[in-house]
ChimeraX commands (.cxc) that place a marker at each C-alpha (Angstrom):
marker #1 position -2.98,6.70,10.52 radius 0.5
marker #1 position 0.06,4.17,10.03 radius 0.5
marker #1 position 1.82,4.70,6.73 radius 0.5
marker #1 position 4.99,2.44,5.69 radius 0.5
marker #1 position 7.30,1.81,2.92 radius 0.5
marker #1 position 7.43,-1.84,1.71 radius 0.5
marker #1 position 10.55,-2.15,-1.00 radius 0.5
marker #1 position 9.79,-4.92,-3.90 radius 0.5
marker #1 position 7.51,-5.72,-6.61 radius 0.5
marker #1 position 3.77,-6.77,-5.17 radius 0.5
marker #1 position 2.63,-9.87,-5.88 radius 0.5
marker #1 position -0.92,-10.54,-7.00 radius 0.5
marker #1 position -3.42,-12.67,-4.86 radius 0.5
marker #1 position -3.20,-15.90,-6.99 radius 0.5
marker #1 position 0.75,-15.89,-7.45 radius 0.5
marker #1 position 2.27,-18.69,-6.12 radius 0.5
marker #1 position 4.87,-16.27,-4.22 radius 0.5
marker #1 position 2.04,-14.84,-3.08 radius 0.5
marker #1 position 3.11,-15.77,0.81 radius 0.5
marker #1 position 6.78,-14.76,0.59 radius 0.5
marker #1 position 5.29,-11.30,-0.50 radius 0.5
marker #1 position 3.02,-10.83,2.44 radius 0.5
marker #1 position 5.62,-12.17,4.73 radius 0.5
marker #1 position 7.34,-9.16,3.30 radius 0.5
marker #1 position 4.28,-6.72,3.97 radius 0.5
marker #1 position 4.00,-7.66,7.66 radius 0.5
marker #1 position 7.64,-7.35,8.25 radius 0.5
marker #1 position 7.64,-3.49,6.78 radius 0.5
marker #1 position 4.78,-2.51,8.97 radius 0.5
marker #1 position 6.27,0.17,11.90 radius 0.5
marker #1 position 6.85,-2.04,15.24 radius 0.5
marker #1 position 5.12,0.50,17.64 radius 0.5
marker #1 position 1.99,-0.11,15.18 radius 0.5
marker #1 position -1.75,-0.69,17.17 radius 0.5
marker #1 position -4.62,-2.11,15.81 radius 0.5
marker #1 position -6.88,0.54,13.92 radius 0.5
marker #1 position -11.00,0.07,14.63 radius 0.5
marker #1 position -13.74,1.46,12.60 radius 0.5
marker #1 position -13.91,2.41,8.97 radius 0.5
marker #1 position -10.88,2.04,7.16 radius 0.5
marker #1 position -9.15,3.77,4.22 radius 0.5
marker #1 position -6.48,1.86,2.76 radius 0.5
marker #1 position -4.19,3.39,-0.11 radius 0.5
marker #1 position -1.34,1.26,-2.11 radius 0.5
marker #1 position 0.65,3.52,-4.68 radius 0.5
marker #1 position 3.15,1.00,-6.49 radius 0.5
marker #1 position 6.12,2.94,-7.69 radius 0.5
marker #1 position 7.45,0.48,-10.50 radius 0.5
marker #1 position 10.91,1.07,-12.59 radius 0.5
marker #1 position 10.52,0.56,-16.51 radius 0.5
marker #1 position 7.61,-1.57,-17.01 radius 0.5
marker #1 position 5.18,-3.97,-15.16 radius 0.5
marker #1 position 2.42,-6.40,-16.51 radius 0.5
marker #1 position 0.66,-6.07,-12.39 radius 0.5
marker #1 position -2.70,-4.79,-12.49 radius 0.5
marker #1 position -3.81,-2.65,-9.72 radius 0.5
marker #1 position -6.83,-4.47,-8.70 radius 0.5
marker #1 position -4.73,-7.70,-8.27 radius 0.5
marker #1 position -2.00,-5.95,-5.53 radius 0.5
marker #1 position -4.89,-5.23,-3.66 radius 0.5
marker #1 position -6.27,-8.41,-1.95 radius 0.5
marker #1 position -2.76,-9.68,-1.17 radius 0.5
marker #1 position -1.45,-6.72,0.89 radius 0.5
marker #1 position -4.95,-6.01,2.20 radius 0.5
marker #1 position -5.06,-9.66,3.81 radius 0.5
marker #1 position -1.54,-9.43,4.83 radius 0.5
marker #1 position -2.29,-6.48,7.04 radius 0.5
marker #1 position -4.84,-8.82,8.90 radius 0.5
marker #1 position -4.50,-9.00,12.78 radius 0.5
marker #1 position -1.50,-5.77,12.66 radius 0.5
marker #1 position -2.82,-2.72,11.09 radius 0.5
marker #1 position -6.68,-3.78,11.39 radius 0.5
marker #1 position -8.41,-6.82,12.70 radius 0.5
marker #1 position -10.15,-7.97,9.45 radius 0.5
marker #1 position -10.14,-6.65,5.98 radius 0.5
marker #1 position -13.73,-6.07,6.25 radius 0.5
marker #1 position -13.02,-2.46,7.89 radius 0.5
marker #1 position -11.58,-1.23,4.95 radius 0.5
marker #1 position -14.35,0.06,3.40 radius 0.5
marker #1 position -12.23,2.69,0.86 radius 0.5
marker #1 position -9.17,1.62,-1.56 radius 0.5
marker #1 position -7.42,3.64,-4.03 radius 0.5
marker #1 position -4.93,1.77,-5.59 radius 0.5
marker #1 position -2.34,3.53,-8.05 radius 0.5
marker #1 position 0.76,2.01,-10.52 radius 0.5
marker #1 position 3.14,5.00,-10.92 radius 0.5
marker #1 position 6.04,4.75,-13.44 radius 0.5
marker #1 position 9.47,5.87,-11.86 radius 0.5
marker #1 position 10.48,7.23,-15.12 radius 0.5
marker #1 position 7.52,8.90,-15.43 radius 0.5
marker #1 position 6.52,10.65,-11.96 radius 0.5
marker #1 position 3.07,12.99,-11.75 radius 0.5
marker #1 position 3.55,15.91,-9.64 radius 0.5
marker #1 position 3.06,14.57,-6.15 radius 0.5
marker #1 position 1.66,17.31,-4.54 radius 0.5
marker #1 position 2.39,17.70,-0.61 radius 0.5
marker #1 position 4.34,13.63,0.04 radius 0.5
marker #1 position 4.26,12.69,3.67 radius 0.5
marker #1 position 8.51,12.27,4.71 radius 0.5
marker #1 position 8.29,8.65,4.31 radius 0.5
marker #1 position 7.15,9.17,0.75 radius 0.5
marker #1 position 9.25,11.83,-0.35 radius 0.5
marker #1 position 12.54,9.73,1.40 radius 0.5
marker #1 position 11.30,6.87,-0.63 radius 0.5
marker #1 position 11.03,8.91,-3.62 radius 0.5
marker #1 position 14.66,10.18,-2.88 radius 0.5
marker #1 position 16.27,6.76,-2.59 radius 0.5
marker #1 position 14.41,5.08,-5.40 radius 0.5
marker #1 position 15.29,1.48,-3.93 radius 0.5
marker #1 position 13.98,0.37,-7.46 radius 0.5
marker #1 position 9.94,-0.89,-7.07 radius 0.5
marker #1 position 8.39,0.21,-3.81 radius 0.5
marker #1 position 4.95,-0.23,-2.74 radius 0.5
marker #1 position 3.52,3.19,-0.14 radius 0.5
marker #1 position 1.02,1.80,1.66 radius 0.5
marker #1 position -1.34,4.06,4.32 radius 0.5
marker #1 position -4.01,2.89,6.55 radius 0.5
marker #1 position -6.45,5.66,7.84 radius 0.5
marker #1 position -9.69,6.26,9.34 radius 0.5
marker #1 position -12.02,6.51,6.40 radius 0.5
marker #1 position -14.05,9.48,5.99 radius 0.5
marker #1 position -17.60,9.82,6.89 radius 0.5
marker #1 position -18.46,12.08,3.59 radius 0.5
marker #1 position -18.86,10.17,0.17 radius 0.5
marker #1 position -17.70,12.56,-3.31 radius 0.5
marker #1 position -18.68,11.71,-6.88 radius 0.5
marker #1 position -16.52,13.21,-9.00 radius 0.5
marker link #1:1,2 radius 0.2
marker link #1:2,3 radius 0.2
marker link #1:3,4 radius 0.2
marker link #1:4,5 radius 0.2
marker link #1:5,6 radius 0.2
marker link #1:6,7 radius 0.2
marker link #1:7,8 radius 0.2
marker link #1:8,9 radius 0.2
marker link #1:9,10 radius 0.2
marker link #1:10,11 radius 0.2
marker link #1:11,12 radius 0.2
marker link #1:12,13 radius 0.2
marker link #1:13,14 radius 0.2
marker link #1:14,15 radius 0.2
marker link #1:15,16 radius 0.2
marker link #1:16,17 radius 0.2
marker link #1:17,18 radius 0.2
marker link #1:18,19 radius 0.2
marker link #1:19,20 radius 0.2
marker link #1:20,21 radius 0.2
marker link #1:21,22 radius 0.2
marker link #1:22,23 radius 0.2
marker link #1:23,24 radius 0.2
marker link #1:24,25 radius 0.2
marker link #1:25,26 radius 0.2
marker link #1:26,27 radius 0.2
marker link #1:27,28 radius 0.2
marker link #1:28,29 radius 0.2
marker link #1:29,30 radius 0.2
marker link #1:30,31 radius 0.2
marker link #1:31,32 radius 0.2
marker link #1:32,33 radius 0.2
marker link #1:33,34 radius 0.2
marker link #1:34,35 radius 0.2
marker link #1:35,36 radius 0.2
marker link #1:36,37 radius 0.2
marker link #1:37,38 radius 0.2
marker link #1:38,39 radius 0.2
marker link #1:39,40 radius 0.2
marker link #1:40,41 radius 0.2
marker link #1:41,42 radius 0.2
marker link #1:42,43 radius 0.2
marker link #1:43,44 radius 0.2
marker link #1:44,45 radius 0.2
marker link #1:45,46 radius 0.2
marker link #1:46,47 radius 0.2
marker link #1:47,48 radius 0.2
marker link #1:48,49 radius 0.2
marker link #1:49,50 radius 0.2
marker link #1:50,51 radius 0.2
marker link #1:51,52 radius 0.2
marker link #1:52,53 radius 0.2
marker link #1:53,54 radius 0.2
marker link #1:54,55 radius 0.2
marker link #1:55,56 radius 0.2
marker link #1:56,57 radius 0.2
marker link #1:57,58 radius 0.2
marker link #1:58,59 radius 0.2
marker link #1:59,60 radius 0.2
marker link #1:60,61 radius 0.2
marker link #1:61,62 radius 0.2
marker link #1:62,63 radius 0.2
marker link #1:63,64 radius 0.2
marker link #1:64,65 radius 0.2
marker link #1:65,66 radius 0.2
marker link #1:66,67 radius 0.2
marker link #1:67,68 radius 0.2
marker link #1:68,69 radius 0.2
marker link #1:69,70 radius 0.2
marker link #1:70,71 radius 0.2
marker link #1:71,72 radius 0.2
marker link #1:72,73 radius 0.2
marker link #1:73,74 radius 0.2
marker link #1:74,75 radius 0.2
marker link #1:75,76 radius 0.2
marker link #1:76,77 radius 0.2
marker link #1:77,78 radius 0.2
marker link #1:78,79 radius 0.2
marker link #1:79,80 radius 0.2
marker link #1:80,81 radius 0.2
marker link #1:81,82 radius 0.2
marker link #1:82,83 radius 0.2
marker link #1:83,84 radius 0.2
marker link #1:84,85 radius 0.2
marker link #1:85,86 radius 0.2
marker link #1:86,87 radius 0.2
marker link #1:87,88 radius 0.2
marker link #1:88,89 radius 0.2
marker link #1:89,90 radius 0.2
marker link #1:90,91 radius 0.2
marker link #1:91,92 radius 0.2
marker link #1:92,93 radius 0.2
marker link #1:93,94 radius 0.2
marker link #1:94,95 radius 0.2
marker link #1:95,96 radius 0.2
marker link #1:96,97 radius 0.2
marker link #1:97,98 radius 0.2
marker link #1:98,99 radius 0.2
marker link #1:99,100 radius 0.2
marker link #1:100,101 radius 0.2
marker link #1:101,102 radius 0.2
marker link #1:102,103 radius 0.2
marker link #1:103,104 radius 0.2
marker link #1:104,105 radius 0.2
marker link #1:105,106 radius 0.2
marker link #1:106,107 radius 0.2
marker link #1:107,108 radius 0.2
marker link #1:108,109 radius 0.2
marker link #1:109,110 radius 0.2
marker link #1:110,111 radius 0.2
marker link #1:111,112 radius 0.2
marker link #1:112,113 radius 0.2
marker link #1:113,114 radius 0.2
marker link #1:114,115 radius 0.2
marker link #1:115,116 radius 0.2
marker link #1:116,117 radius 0.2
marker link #1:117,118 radius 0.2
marker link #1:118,119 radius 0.2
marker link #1:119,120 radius 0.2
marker link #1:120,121 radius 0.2
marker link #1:121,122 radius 0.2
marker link #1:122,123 radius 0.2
marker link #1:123,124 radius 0.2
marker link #1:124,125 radius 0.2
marker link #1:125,126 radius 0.2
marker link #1:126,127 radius 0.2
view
């Protein structure tokens, strides 16, 4: 599992800044990070101050290529996303944070994206 804190607003897949922010991305992921195989779970939780006009679905394919050739070797391992906008102002209970999280939480460096990479599970749930 590599988890990692990346501090700024996301940018979506057809914004022209769209490079500068996944220069950003690459430079937050952990330095002693390997290259995960297999099935892939990949979770972005944007924690956004006030008010943002970013859909979820759009922060996706920009961070997801970004982590291309560090965290996995194509994007076509990730085979689970859950993607979440989460107002500041506004927090849901977050129910057991890892410490990066929770520090992240603490500081409140104004918009943050959490990001987590993990081996999918094998199980599929319909709820």
């Amino acid at each position: 599992m590599i988890e990692f804190v990346v501090v700024g607003t996301p940018r979506s897949h057809r914004a022209r800044s769209r490079s500068q922010w996944q220069a950003t991305v690459k430079n937050a992921v952990p330095a002693h990070v390997g290259v995960l195989a297999g099935a892939l779970r990949l979770r972005i939780d944007f924690f956004f101050e006030d008010t943002t006009d970013l859909d979820a679905d759009n922060i996706i394919k920009s961070i997801q290529d970004a982590l291309e050739g560090i965290v996995y070797v194509d994007d076509e391992h990730v085979v689970d996303v859950c993607a979440r906008k989460i107002n500041q102002q506004h927090l849901p209970p977050i129910i057991d944070p890892s410490t990066m999280l929770s520090d992240a939480l603490a500081l409140r460096p104004g918009d943050f994206v959490y990001i987590r990479v993990a081996t999918a599970q094998p199980e599929v749930t319909f709820s």
